[in-house]
N, C-alpha and C positions, 0 to 999 in steps of 0.2 A: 504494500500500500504506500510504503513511503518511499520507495523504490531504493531501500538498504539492504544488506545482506550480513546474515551472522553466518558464525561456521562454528560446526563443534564434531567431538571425538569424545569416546568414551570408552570406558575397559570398566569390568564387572571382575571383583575378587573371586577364583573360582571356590572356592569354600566359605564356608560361615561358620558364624559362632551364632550360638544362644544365649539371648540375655534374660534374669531375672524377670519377674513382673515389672512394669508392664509391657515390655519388649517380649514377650515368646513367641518362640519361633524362630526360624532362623534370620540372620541379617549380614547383608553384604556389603562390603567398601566400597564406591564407585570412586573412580577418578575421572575427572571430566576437563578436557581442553576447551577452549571457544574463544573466539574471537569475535568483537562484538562491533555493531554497526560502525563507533566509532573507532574504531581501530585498536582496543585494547587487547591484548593475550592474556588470555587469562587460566591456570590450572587450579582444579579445586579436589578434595578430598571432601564425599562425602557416604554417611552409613545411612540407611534404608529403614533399619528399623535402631534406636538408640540416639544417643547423644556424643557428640566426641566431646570431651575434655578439654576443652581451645578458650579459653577465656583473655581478658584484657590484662597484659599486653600481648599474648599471643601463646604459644606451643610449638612443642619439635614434634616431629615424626624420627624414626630412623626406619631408614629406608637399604635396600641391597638391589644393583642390581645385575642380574646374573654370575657370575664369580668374582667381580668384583669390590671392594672394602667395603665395607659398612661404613653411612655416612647419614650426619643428620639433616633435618631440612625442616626450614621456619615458615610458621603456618600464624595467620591472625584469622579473627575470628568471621564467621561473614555479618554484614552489616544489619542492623535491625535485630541482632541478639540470636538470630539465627543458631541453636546449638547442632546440630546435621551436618554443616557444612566448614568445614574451615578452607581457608585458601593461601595457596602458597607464595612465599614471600618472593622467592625467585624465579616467577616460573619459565623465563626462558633458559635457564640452566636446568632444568627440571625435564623437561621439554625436549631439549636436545638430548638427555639422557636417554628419558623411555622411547623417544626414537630408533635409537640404537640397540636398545635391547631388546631380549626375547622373553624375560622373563622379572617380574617385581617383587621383592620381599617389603611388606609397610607392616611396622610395628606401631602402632598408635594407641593411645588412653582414651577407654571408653567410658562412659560415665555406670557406675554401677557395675563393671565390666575389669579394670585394671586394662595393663597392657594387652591386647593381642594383637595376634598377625594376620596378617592378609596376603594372600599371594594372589600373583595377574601374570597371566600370558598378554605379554605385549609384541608378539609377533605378527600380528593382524592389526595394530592399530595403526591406522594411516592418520598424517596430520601432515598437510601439502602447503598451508598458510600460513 
């Protein structure tokens, strides 16, 4: 309608965890690229069913990917108190990694949950913008 265009990508954790009440049931980590009408990049971490742990001023993740070091990566929280989503501090650094990989290990704090992990096949995800 306004004749702009967004672009996005997205990779789904292939396993889940279960959370307490009132999360039951299983829940997944999505990671999501996008790039928005006005030219922002932007990558986000977000869980399906639950809360991530990301409050003011922000949180880590530790992240792996494929045989490579283990390394952390800063996350603020999204806007409007949002707790589902956090978003990543660097994400063209972030960006250029899952590119190149085939596979993601995200360790992240869930609320009611403690650390756990998330793995992603990121051999399928295309991001061309």
């Amino acid at each position: 309608m306004r004749g702009t265009m967004q672009y996005s990508a997205f990779t789904v954790s292939s396993n889940e965890i279960n959370l307490p009440f009132p999360y039951q049931g299983g829940s997944h980590l999505l990671i999501a690229i996008r790039k928005t009408a006005e030219g922002h990049t932007e990558a986000l971490m977000a869980i399906k069913k639950g809360q991530l742990t990301c409050g003011y001023p922000g949180c880590q993740a530790t992240v792996k990917f494929d045989d490579h070091a283990i390394s952390k990566v800063s996350l603020s929280p999204a806007a409007g108190g949002a707790t589902e989503a956090a978003f990543l501090d660097n994400a063209p650094d972030f960006i250029k990694r899952i590119r190149s990989s085939k596979k993601l290990i995200v360790e992240i704090a869930i609320y009611n949950g403690g650390l756990q992990q998330f793995t992603f096949d990121t051999a399928g995800l295309k991001w061309e913008h």
